[in-house]
N, C-alpha and C positions, 0 to 999 in steps of 0.2 A: 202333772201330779208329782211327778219323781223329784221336778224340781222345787218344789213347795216342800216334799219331804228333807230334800238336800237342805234346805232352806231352815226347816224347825231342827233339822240335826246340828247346825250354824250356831244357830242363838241358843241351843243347849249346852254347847260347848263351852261359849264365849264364857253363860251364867256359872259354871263351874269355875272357871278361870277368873271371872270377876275378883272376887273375893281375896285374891293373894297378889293383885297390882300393888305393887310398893313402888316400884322404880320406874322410870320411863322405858325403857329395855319393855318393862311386864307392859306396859300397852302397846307399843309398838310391837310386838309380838302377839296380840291381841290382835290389831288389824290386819296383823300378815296371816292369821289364823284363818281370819274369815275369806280370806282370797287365795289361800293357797289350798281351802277346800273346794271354791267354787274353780281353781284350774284343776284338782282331781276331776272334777262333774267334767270339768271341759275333755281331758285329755282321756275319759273311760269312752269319749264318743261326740266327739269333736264334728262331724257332718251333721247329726242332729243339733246341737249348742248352736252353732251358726248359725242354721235356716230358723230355730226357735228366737234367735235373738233379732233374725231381722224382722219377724212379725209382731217385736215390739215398736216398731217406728212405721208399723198399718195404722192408721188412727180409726176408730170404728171397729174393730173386729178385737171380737171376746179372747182369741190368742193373745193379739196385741196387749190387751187392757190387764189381763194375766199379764203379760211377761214386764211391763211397766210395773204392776202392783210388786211386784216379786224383786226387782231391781231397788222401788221404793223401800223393801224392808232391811233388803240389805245398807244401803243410804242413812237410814236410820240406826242401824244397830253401829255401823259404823261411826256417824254422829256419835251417838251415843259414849263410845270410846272416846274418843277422842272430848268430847264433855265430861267424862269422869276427868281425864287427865289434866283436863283443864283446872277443876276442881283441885285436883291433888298439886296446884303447881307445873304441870310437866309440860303444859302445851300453849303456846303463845294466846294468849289474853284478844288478842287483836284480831285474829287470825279467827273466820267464822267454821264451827267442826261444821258444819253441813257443806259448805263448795267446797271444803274439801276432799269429802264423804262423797259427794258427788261425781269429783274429778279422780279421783278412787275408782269409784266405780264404770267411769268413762271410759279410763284408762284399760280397763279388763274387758270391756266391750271392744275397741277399739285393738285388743291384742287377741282377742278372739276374730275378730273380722279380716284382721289383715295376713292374721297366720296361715290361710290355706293361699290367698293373693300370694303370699311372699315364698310361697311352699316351705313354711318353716314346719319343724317337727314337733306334732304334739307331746310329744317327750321333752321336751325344752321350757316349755308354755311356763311354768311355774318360775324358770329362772327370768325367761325375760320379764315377766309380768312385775316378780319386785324387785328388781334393777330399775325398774320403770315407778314401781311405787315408792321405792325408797326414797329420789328422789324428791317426790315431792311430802314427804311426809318427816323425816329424819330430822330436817333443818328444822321444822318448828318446834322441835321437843326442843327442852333444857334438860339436865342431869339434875337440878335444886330437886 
């Protein structure tokens, strides 16, 4: 439940900030918004975020199918961004916002899972995470 709240507190956020995207800078600060809330959620309790994320990959079990729909929203709303800026010129034409959205979001599962393996500290989480998103997000904006 807390993360579904985390969740509607995300896309309220975004919606306020919608509205004043002019420059690629404002979207891509946009999608770092939504992931450097979800490494808050990570890094206020990091033991629970893991074992909650690995019973998104139980197929059949109502955790699971929660923690996929909740992954899906974020996918989306990130889509999303990344399809305004499309719209506005900022984001490569070619380039589909959903695998990216996707690989976004992979990315932050994948830095959530491996941080307690690698005994990294959840105090950090937010830096590696967009060092990690930067790249693949950065190169497809333009400044036009």
């Amino acid at each position: 439940e807390s993360m579904n709240q985390a969740i509607d507190a995300i896309e309220a956020a975004d919606q306020l900030s919608a509205p004043s995207s002019r420059t690629a800078a404002d979207y891509i600060a946009r999608v770092y918004a939504v992931f450097e809330e979800r490494a808050k959620f990570f890094r206020a309790d990091p033991d629970n975020v893991t074992s909650y994320l690995h019973y998104g990959f139980r197929a059949g079990t109502q955790l699971g199918a929660q923690s996929i729909a909740q992954g899906d929203r974020i996918i989306g709303l990130v889509s999303s961004i990344l399809d305004s800026a499309s719209s506005a010129g900022f984001f490569r034409p070619d380039v589909e916002s959903r695998v990216v959205a996707q690989n976004c979001n992979a990315t932050y599962i994948h830095e959530v899972l491996r941080s307690p393996v690698r005994q990294f500290s959840p105090d950090g989480f937010w830096e590696r995470l967009q060092k990690r998103l930067r790249v693949q997000i950065e190169p497809l904006f333009s400044n036009s």
